[in-house]
One Martini backbone bead per residue (centre of mass of N, CA, C, O) as a GRO file, in nm:
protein
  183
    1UNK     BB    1   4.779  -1.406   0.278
    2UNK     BB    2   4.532  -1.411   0.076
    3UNK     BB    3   4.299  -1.464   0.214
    4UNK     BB    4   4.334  -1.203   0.365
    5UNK     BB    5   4.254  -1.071   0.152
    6UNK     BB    6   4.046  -1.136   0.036
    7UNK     BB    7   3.864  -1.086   0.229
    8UNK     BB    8   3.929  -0.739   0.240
    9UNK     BB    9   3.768  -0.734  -0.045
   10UNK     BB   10   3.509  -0.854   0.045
   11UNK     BB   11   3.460  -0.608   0.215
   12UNK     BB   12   3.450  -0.396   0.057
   13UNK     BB   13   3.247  -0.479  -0.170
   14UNK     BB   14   3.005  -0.482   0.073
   15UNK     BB   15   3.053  -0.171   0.130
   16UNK     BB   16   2.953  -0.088  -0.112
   17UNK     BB   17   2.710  -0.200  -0.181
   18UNK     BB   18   2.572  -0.061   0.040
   19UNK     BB   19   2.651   0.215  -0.029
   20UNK     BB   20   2.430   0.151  -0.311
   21UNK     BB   21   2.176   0.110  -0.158
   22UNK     BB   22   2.125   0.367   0.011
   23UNK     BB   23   2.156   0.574  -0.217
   24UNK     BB   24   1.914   0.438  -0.365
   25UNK     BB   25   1.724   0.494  -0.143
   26UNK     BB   26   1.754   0.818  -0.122
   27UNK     BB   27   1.678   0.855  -0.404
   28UNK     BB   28   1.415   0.772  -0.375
   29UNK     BB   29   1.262   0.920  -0.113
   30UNK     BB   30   1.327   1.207  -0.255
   31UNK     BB   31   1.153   1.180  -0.481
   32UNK     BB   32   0.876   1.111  -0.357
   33UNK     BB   33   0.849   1.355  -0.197
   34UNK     BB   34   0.885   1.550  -0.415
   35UNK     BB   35   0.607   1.481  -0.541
   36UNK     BB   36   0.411   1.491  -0.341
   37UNK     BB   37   0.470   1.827  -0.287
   38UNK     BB   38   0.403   1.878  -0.576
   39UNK     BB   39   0.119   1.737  -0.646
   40UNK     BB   40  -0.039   1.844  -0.343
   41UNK     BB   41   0.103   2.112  -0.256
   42UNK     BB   42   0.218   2.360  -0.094
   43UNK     BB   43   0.088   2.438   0.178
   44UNK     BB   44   0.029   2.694   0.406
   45UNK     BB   45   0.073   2.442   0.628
   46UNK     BB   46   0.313   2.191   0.609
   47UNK     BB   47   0.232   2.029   0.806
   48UNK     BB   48   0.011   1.878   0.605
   49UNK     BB   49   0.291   1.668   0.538
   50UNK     BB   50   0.452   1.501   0.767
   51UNK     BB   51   0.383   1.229   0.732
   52UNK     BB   52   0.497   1.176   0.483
   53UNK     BB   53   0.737   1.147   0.576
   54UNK     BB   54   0.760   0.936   0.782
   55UNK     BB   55   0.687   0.736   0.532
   56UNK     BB   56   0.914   0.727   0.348
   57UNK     BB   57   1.127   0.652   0.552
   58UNK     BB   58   0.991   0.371   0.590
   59UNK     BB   59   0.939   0.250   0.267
   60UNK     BB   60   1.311   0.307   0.250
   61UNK     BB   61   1.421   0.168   0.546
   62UNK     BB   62   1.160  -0.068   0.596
   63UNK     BB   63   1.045  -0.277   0.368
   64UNK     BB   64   0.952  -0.458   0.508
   65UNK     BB   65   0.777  -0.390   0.714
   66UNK     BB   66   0.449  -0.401   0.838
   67UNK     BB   67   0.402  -0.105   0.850
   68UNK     BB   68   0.471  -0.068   0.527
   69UNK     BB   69   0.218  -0.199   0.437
   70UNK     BB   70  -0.056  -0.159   0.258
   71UNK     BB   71  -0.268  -0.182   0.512
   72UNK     BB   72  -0.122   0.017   0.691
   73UNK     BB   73  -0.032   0.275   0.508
   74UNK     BB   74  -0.371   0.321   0.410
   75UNK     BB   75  -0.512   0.256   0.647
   76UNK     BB   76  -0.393   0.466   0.838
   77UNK     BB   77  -0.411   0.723   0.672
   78UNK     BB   78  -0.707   0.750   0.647
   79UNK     BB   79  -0.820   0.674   0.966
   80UNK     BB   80  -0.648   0.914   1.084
   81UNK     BB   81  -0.790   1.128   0.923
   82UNK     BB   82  -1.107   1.031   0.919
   83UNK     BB   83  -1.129   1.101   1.236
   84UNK     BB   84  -0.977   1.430   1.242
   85UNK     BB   85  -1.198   1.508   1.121
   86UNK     BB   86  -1.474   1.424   1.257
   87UNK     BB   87  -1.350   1.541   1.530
   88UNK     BB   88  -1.393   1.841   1.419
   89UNK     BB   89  -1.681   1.850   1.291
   90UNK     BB   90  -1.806   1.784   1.613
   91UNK     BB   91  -1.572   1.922   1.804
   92UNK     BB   92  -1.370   2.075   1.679
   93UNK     BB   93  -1.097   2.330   1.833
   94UNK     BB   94  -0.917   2.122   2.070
   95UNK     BB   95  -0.746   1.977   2.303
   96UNK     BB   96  -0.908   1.751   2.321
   97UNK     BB   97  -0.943   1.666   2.002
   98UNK     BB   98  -0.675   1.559   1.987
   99UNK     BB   99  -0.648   1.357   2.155
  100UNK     BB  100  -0.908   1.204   2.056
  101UNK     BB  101  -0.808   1.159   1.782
  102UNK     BB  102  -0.559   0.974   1.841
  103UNK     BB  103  -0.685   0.744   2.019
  104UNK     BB  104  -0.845   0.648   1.813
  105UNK     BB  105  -0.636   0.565   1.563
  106UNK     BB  106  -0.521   0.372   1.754
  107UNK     BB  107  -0.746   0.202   1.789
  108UNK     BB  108  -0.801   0.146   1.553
  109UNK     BB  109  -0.500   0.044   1.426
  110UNK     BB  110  -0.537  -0.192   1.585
  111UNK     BB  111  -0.807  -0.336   1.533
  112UNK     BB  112  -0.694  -0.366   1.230
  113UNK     BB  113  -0.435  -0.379   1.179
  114UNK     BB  114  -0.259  -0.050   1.060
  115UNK     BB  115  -0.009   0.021   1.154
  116UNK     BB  116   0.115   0.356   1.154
  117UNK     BB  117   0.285   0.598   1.271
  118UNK     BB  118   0.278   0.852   1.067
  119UNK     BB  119  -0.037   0.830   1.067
  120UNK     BB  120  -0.114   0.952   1.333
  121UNK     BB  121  -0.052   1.267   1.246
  122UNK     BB  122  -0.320   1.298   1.090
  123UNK     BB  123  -0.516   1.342   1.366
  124UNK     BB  124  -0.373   1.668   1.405
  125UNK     BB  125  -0.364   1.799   1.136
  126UNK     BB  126  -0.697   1.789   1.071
  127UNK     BB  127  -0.764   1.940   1.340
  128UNK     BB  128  -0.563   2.216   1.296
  129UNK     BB  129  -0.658   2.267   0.961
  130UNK     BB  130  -1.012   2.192   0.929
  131UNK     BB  131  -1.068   1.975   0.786
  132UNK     BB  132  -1.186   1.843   0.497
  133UNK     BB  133  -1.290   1.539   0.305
  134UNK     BB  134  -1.084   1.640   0.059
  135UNK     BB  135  -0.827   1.532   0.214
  136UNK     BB  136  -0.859   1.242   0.160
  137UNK     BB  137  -0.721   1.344  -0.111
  138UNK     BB  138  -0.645   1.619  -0.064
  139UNK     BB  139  -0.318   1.544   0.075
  140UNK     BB  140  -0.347   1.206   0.150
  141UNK     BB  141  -0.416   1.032  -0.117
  142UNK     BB  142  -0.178   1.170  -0.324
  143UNK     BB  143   0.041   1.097  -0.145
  144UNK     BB  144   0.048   0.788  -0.091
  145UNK     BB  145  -0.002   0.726  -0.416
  146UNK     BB  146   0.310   0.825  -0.468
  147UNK     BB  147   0.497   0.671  -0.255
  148UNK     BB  148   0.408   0.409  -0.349
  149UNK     BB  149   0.459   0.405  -0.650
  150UNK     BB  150   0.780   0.486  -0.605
  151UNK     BB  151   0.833   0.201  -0.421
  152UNK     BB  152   0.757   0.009  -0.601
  153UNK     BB  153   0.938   0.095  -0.851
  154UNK     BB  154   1.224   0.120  -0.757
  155UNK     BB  155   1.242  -0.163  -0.631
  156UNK     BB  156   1.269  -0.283  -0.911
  157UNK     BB  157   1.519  -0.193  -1.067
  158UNK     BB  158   1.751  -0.269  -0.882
  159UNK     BB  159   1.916  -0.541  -0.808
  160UNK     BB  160   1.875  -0.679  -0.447
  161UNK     BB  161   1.628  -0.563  -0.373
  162UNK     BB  162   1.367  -0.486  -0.189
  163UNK     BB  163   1.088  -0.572  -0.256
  164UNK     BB  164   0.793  -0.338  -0.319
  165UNK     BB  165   0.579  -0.543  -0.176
  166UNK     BB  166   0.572  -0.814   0.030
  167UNK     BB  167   0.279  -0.758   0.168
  168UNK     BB  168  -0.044  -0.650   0.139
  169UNK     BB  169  -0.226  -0.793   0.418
  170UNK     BB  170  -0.033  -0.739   0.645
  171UNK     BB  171  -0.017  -0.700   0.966
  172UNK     BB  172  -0.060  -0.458   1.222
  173UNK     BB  173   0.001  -0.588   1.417
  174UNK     BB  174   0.024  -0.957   1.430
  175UNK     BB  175  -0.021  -0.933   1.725
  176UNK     BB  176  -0.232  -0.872   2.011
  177UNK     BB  177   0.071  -0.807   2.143
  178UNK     BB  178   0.228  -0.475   2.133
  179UNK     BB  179   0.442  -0.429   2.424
  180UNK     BB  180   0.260  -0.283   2.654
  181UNK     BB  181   0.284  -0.569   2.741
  182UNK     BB  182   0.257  -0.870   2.846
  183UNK     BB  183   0.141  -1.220   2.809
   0.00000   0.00000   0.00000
């Protein structure tokens, strides 16, 4: 009988425990992203804070995944604003230009291994915006700037969780096959 309860007494433990990990990542998420929205000003088109949502999700819920360390967060979102921008600006505001803004960044962002996903929106919302390269500081560069600095503070204050960032220069994907084929 006793063992029984213990185990049960084990089982809530572990339930509590977890469920004040998601609340402590909920809480630095919210904060992150109200900082960035802060800070970068929200847009007359939200949309361009878009990817920062999804990159927020990325940070506070997949800390370890290798597409949310720094080389693919950082590379991800400026190398695909900066496609989205000069896509723009030589080719102005078309839809075969969003579509190839979006190509470009995915193939630049696979032969860098930088591969962050929310960062792909960032070359639609630079061509749909009309964005000039001031774009790549204010809100893209200042917005993920904020996201990281409090994923990395936030990773640190609670004991047992896992700090962020895991590895810095880690590749995006790891391997040349991204399992878009077979090997």
């Amino acid at each position: 009988m006793m063992k029984e309860k213990d185990k049960h007494q084990k089982k809530l433990h572990h339930i509590w425990q977890n469920a004040g990990r998601l609340a402590w990542c909920v809480a630095g998420a919210a904060i992150a992203i109200g900082l960035a929205l802060k800070f970068t000003g929200l847009p007359a088109s939200p949309f361009l804070l878009a990817s920062l949502g999804g990159s927020t999700i990325f940070l506070f819920g997949l800390t370890r995944a290798p597409a949310v360390q720094p080389r693919a967060f950082f590379g991800g979102h400026l190398s695909s604003a900066l496609i989205g921008i000069l896509c723009y600006q030589i080719c102005g505001d078309a839809l075969w230009v969003s579509m190839l803004a979006v190509a470009l960044s995915l193939i630049f962002m696979l032969a860098t291994k930088t591969l962050h996903p929310p960062a792909g929106a960032n070359a639609l919302i630079m061509v749909h915006n009309h964005a000039g390269f001031l774009a790549l500081w204010q809100p893209v560069g200042l917005g993920i700037l904020i996201i990281f600095s409090v994923a990395t503070f936030w990773s640190r204050i609670l004991p047992g969780m896992n700090r962020y960032p895991v590895k810095w220069l880690e590749k995006s994907p790891p391997a040349m096959f991204w399992g878009g084929w077979e090997e």
